[in-house]
N, C-alpha and C positions, 0 to 999 in steps of 0.2 A: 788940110793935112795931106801931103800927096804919098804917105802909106796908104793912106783909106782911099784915095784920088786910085792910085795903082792896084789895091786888092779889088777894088770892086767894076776897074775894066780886066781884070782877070776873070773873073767870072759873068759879066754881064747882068749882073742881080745887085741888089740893094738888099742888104741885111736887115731885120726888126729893130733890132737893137746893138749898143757897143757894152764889151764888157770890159771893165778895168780892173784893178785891184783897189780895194777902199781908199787906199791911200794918195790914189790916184783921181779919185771921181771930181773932186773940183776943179783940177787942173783940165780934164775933158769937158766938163759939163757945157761949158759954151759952145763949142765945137757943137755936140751931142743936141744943143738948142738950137742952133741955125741949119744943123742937119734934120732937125725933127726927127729925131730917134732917142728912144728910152736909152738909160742909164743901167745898167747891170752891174753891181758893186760884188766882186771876189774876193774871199778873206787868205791872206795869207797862207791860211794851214790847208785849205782846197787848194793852191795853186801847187804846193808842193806835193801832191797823192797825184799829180797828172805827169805821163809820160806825154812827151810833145815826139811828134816827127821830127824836129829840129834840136839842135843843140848850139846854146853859148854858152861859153866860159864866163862871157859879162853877168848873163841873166843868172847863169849855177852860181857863179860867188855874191852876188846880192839878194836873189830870191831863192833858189837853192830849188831852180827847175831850169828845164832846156829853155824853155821858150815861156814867158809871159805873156807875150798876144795868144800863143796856141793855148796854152792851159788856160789863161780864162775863157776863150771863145767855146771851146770845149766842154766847161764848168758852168757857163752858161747855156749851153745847147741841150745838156742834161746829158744823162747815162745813154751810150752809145750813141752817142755823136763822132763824128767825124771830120777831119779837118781837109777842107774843099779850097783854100788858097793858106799854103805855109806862109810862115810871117815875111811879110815886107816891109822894110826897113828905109826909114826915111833919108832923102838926100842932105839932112843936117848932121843926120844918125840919134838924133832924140826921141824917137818914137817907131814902133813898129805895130803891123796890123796882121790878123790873121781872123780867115774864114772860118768859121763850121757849121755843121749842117746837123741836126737834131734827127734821128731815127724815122720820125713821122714828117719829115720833110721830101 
C-alpha cells in the first residue's frame, strides 16, 4: 500500500498498529498480516466525534468526518493524541493513511 509506503518515510518510524473503521478490517487484514501489525477496529459513531486537521467532501459525504485515516488513527491513539503525518492518499486514490501519536508517546 504506498499511503502506508509514504506516511511512514514521512516520519521515519513504524506505527504499532493500523486503525480502520469495522467495516473496513477485512479488507486490511492482509496487508495488517504481512506487515505484522495489530488490527484496531473504529466504529462509525467515534469516527464522527473526531475533528481531523484535514478536510474531504468525499470522506464528509460518506462517513460524515474530514478525514477517515485521521479520525481513526486518532481514536485509536486514544484522548489527546495527535496527528504526526495528515493523510496520504494513494496513487489509485483508494486508500489513504494517517499517523498519530498517543500522549505517552
Amino acid at each position: 500500500m504506498d499511503s502506508f509506503r509514504s506516511a511512514l518515510a514521512a516520519t521515519g518510524t513504524r506505527p504499532d498498529a493500523l486503525a480502520v473503521p469495522v467495516d473496513r478490517a477485512a479488507v486490511i487484514a492482509p496487508f495488517a498480516e504481512a506487515e505484522r501489525l495489530a488490527v484496531h477496529t473504529i466504529g462509525a459513531d467515534l469516527l464522527q466525534d473526531i475533528d481531523t486537521p484535514t478536510r474531504s467532501t468525499v470522506s464528509m459525504d460518506a462517513r460524515g468526518v474530514g478525514s477517515v485515516a485521521e479520525a481513526a488513527a486518532l481514536a485509536a491513539a486514544g484522548p489527546g493524541a495527535r496527528i504526526v503525518v495528515a493523510r496520504v492518499i494513494s496513487s489509485d486514490r483508494m486508500a489513504t493513511c494517517a499517523i498519530a501519536q498517543g500522549p505517552e508517546s
